[in-house]
DRENVEXLO-260985 format. One record per atom (N, C-alpha, C, O): z, y, x. Coordinates in steps of 0.2 Angstrom, whole numbers, plus 5000, padded with zeros to 4 digits. Each point is the difference from the previous one (the first is absolute). Layout:
N
ZYX
...
This chain:
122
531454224758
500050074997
500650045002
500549975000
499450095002
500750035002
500150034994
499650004996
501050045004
500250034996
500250075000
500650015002
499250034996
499950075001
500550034996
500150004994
500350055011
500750044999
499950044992
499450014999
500950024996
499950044995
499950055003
499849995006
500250094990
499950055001
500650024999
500349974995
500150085010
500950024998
499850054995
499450025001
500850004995
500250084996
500650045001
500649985000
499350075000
500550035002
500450034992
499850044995
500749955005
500650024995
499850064999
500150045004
499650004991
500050084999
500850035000
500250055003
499949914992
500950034999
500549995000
500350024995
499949925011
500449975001
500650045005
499850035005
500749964994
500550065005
500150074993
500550004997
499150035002
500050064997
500649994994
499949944999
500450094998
500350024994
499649984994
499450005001
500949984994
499750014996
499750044994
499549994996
500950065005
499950074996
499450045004
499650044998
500349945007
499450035004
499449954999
499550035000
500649914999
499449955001
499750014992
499450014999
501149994993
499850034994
499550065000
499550024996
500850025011
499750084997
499349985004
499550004997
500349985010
499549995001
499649964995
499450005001
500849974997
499649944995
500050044993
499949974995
500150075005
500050044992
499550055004
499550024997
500650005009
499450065002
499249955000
499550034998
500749925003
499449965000
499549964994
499549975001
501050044993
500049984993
499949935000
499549974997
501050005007
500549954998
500649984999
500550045001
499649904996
500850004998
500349955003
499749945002
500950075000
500549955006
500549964994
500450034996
499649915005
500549974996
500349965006
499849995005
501050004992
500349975004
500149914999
500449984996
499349995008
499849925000
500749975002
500349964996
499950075008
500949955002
500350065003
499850055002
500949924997
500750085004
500349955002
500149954996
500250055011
500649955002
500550085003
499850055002
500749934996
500450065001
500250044995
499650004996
501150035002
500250044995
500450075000
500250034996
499749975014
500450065001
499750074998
500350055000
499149935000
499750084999
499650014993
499849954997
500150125001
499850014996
499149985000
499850015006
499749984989
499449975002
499650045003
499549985004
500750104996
499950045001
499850025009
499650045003
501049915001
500350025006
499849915003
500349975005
499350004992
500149935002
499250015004
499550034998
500549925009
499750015003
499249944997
500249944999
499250075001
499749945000
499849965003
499650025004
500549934997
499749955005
499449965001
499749995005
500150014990
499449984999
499550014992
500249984995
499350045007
499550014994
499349964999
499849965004
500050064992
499249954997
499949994993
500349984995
498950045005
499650024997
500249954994
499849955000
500550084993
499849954993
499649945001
499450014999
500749915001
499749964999
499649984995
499649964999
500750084996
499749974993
499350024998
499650025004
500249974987
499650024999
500150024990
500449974997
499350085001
500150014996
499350014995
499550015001
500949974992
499450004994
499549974999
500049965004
499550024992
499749964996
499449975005
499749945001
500050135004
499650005006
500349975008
499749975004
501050054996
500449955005
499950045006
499949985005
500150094993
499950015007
500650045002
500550024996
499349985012
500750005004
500250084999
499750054999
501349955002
500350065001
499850015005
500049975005
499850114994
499950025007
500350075000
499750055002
500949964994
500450054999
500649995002
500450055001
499849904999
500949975003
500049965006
499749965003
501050105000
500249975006
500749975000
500550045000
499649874999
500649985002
500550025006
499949985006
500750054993
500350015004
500849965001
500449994995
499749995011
500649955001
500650065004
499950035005
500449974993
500650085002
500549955004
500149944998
500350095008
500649975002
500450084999
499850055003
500749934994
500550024996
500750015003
500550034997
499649945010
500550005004
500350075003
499450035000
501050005001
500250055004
499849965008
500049945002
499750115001
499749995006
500349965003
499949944999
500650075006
500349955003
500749954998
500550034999
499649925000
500549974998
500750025001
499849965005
500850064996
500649985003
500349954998
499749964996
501150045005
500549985000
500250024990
500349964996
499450105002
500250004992
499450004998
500049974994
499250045009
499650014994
499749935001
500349965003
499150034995
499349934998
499650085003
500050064998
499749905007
499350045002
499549955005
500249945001
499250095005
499749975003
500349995006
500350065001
499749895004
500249975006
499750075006
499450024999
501049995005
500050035006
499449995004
499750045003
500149904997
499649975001
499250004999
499550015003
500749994989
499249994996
499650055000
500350065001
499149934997
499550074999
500250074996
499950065001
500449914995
500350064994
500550025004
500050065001
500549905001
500850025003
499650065007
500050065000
499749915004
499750055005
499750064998
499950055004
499949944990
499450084999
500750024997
499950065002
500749944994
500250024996
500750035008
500350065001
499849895003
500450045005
499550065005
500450045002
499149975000
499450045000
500350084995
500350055001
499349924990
500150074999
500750045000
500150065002
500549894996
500550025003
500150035004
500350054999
499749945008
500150025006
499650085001
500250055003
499149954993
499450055001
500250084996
499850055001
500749904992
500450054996
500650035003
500150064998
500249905006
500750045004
499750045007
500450035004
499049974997
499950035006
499750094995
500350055002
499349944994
499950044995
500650064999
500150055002
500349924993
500750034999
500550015007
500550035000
499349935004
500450055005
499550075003
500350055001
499049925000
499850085003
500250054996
500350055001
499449934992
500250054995
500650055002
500050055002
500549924996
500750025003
500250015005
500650005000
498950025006
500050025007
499650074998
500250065000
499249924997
499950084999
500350044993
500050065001
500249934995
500550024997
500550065002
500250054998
500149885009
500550035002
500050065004
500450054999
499149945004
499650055007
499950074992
500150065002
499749924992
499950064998
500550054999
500150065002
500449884996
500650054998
500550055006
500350065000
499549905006
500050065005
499850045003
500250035005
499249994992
499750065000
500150054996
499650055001
């Protein structure tokens, strides 16, 4: 008999923010609870998710399942680690996306202040 691979699922809102993963999940009328936090530099607010999934439980005298709660698991690190802070490895998934928006944010704020500048000499 062989054995046949699962099905992957894709993460909905894994990477995202948490204050944005709550606000989609309240447009949706669901509720996001938070299952595990590794990390304490950031506010829960600002703490990235890493992974979610659907309420396992069950609830009430009929036993049926939640289908309104989404556990979520928060990594709470300042994006990239240094020499002073606790954060994710240059390396890892999170460290790479988090040197990404960084990099994406200083290109941002420098055109900005390229056109800024160009305004002011006019």
């Amino acid at each position: 008999m062989l054995a046949r691979p699962g099905i992957a699922a894709a993460d909905d809102y894994a990477g995202q923010k948490y204050s944005d993963v709550t606000s989609k999940l309240a447009d949706s009328n669901l509720t996001g609870v938070i299952a595990t936090r590794v990390g304490d530099i950031l506010d829960d607010d600002d703490c990235v998710v890493s992974s979610s999934e659907k309420a396992p439980w069950i609830k009430g005298n009929d036993f049926s399942p939640v289908s309104d709660t989404v556990l979520l698991n928060l990594d709470c690190y300042s994006g990239v680690a240094s020499a002073k802070t606790a954060g994710n490895s240059k390396a890892s998934p999170a460290g790479r996306a988090a040197m990404a928006a960084a990099k994406q944010q200083a290109q941002q704020e420098q055109a900005q202040a390229a056109a800024d500048q160009a305004k002011a000499k006019h």
